[in-house]
N, C-alpha and C positions, 0 to 999 in steps of 0.2 A: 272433727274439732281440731283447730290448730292451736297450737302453743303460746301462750302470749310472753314465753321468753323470746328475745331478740340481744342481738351485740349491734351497736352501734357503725362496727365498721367491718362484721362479717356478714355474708349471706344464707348463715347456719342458722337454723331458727329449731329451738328444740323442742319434744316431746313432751308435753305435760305430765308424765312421770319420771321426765328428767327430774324435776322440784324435788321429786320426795327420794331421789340418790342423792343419798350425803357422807360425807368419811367416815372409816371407822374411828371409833376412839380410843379405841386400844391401837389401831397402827398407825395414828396420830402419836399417841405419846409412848411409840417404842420406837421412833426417830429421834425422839428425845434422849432415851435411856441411850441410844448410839453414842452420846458425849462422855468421852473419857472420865475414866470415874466413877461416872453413876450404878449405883447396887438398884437393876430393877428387879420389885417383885410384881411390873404390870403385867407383860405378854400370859399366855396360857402357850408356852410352848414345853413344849416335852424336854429331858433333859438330854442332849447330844451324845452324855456318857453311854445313855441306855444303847442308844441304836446299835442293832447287830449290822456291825459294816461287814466283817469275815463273810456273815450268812450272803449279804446280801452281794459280795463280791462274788460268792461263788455260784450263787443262784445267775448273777448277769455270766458270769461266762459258759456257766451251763446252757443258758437258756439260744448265746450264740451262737455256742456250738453244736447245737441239736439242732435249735429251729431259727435259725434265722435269716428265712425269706416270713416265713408269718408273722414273726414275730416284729417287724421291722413295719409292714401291711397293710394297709387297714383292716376292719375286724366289723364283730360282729355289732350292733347299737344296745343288744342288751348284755355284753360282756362274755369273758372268755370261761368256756361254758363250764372246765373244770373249776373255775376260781369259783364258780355260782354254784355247785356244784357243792363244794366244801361249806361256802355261806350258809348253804340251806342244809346241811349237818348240823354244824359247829350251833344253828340257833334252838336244833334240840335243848340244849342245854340251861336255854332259856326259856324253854317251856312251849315254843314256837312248833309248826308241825306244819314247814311251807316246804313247796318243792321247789326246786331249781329256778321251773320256767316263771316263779315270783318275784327273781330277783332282779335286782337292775344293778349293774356295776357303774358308779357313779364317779365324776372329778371331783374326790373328799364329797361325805355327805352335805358339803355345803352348799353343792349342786344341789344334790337331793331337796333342801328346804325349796334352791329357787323352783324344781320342777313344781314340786307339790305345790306351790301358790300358783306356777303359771298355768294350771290344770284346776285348781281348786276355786281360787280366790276373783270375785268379779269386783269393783270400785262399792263403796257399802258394804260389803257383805260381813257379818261378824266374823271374828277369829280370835277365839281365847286363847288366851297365853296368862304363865303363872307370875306371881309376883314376887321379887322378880323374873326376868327370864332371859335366856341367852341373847349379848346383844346381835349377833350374826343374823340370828333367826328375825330380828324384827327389821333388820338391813334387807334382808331376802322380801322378807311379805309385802313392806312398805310398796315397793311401786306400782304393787296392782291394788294398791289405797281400798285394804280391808279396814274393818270400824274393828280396833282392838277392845276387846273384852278385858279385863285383867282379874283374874281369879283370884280372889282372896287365899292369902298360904299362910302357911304357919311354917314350925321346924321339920315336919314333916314333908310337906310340900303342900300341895294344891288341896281346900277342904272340899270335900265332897258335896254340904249343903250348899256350896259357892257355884260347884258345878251346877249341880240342880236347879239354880237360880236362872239358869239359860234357855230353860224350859219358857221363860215367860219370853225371850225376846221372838221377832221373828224377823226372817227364819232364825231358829233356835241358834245355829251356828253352823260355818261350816267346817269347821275342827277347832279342838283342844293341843295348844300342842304342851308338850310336857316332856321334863326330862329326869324324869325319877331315880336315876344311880349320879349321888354325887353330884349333884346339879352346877352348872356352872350361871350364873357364878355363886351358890352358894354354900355348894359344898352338901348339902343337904342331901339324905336319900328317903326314901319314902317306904316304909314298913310294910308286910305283907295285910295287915288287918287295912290298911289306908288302902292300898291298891285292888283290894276285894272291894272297900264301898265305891272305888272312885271309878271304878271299870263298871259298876252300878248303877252308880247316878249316869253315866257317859251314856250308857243304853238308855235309861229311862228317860232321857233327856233329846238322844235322840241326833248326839255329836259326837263325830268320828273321830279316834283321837291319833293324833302323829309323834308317836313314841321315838325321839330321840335319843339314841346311847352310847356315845363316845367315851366315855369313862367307866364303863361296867367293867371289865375288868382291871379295872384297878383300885381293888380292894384292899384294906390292910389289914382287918380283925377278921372279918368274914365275909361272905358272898352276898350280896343285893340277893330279896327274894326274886322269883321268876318275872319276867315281863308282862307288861300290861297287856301288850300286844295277843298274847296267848293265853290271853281271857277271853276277848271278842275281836275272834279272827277275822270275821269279815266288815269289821267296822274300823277296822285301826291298821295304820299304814306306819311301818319301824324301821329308821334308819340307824345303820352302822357307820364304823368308819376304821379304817388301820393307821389312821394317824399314832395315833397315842398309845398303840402298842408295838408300831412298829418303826417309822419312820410318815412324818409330815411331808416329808420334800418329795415322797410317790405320789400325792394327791389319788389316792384313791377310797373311796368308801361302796355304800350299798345302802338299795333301797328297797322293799320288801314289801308287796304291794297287793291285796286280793285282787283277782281275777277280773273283776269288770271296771278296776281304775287302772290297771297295769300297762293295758296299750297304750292310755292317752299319756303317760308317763313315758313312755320309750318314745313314741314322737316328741314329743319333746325335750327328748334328749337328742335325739335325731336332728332336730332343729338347732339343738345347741352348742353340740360338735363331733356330730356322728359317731363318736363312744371314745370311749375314755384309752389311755397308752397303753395300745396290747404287747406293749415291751415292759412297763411295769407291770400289769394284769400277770403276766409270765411270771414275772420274777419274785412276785409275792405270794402266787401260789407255790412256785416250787419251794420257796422257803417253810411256807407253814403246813406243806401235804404230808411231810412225818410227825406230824404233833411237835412242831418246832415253837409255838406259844408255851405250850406244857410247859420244856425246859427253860424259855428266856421268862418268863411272864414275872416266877418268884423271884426276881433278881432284880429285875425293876418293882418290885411294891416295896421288898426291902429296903430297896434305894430309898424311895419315894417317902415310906411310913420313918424313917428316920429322920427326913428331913422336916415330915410334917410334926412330929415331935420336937424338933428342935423348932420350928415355927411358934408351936406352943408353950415353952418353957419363954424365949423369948419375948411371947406375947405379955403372958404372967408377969416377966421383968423390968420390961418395958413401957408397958400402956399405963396412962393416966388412970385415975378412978372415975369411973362412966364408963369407958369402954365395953361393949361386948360383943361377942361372940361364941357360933361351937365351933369344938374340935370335930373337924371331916373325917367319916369316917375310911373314905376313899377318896381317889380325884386329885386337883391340884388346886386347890381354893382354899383360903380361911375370909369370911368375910362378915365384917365390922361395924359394927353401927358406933359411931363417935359418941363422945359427951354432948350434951346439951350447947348450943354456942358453936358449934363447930362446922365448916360445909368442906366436904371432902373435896371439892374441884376450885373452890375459894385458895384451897391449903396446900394444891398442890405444886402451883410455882415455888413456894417456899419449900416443900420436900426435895426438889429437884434443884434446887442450890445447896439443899443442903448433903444432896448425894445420893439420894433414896428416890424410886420412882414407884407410882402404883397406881391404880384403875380407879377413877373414882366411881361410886354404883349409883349416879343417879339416868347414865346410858341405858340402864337394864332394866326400865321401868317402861312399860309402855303410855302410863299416864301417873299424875304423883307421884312422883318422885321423893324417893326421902334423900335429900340431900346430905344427909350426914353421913351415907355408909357407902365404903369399898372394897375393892376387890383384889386380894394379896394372892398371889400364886409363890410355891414355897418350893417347884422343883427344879427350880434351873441354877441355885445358887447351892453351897457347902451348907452345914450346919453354923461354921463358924461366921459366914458373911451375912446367912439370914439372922443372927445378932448382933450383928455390927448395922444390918439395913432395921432391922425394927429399933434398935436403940436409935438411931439417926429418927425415924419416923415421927419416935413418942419425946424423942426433943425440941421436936417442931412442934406437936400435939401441946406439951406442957408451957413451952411458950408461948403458946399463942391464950390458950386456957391461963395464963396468969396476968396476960393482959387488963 
């Protein structure tokens, strides 16, 4: 089937799943926040203070000085085998119980979502996602044009008689996907009593689910109970990632895969760039193979939970009456539902005059959209600027609301 896009005066004629690649909207409006001045709390980036640059200086000159014809090489398509190695340790801890040969070392698990759609997803097929849900993850699925589901959630996350509900379609679905610690964007994490019924209904329903966790360890009061994933091990595929604990700019994550979906996964990473920098693969193992998370890990939540409390007094200070939201209790998110009268992408050329930038959330709906709510990230700025950026926000908010 050919494409019925055309350009007038080229001879390129595109892909009918070109249509459904469209920009992001977060890196849309953090070209914007680039203008002198602007206090953004849109991107989801980690905060630059955190990164161990020392560790990570001396992991590269280590890693050149030992190995570096391998490391320089190319390598293996499922990853560098002690870095897979440690993956499948360190996810004991989450309750997991995979071995090495599970794991896929991936370019940031945002590879990971594309693999798993170009493996999973055919044009119609369903694919649950919760409400809302990460906008990456629906940038990914989109071009193999799955039929999005969107699971009824609450403040816990996704409800269980929602899942159940999937039972009537057919085929029932070919995954749930879900991001239970912290969820981006709403901050939200999901309760051990939820994750027992909702790994429940998934089975009785008969949908594998793709356990996203980018933010699990970044907790500020206590630890997310164990992973969905290591409830039904052979039904659910869990991605990691070392962005957000370690540095973004390595682009690398993991994908954790049962046995009989694993290979078609590594072709196609094979097909999509033969495996990921076994120069970073090196240099992030050697940094984390003495328990080097251990010591940095408490240093960024303290970072983090200070500022997410300064995000919260601010809020209190600041917002209109209508406003709400929860306090995260991990992650990098507070996320808002406005007052009545209000559209969050309507208001945001007026934030961004007026100095302040932010996500609006109706990106992160895969259908219905509630226009009134967005998506504040609280870790990249001091305490004193995220009260300077919500004051600027909720002066917009009140004048527009006294219109």
């Amino acid at each position: 089937m050919t494409s019925t896009t055309t350009f007038p005066t080229s001879p390129w004629h595109l892909a009918q799943r070109a249509a459904r690649l469209n920009p992001s909207v977060i890196r849309e409006i953090l070209k914007v926040t680039e203008q002198p001045g602007i206090l953004s709390l849109a991107g989801g980036l980690p905060s630059p203070d955190a990164f161990p640059i020392e560790a990570m200086r001396e992991a590269s000159d280590r890693v050149l000085r030992d190995h570096p014809r391998e490391a320089l090489q190319y390598a293996a398509s499922e990853g560098y085998g002690p870095l897979r190695e440690w993956v499948a340790e360190h996810l004991k801890t989450q309750g997991l119980q995979v071995s090495a040969s599970q794991v896929l070392i991936t370019t940031g698990s945002q590879q990971g979502l594309d693999l798993v759609a170009k493996v999973l997803v055919d044009p119609g097929a369903p694919v649950a996602v919760e409400t809302p849900t990460y906008l990456g993850a629906l940038q990914a699925f989109s071009p193999f044009e799955p039929r999005f589901i969107s699971v009824d959630s609450d403040e816990e996350g996704a409800r269980p008689e929602s899942l159940r509900a999937l039972s009537t379609h057919a085929p029932a679905g070919r995954f749930f996907y879900v991001l239970p610690n912290y969820q981006n964007p709403t901050g939200r994490v999901m309760g051990e009593a939820r994750r027992v019924a909702l790994v429940e209904a998934a089975e009785r329903s008969g949908v594998p689910l793709v356990e996203d966790n980018p933010y699990g360890d970044l907790w500020y009061d206590a630890p997310p109970p164990p992973a969905l994933s290591g409830r039904w091990a052979e039904g659910s595929i869990y991605l990691g990632s070392f962005s957000k604990v370690l540095a973004p700019g390595l682009r690398l994550g993991y994908v954790v895969a049962p046995p009989d979906i694993y290979p078609k996964l590594l072709q196609a990473k094979q097909a999509a760039d033969l495996h990921s920098p076994s120069f970073n693969q090196r240099i992030v193992h050697h940094v984390i193979a003495d328990g080097f998370l251990d010591r940095h890990l408490p240093s960024v939540r303290a970072r983090y939970k200070a500022q997410r409390d300064a995000m919260q007094q601010a809020l209190l200070r600041h917002l209109p009456t209508g406003a709400r939201w929860l306090q995260p209790q991990g992650g990098m998110f507070f996320w808002l539902t406005l007052p009545e009268g209000c559209d969050a992408l309507a208001l945001l050329p007026q934030a961004v005059e007026a100095g302040v930038a932010y996500v609006p959330g109706a990106a992160f709906y895969a259908d219905h959209a509630d226009t009134r709510t967005l998506r504040l990230s609280f870790v990249t700025l001091s305490p004193d600027q995220i009260d300077t950026a919500v004051a600027l926000l909720g002066g917009v908010l009140r004048r527009h609301l006294e219109r």
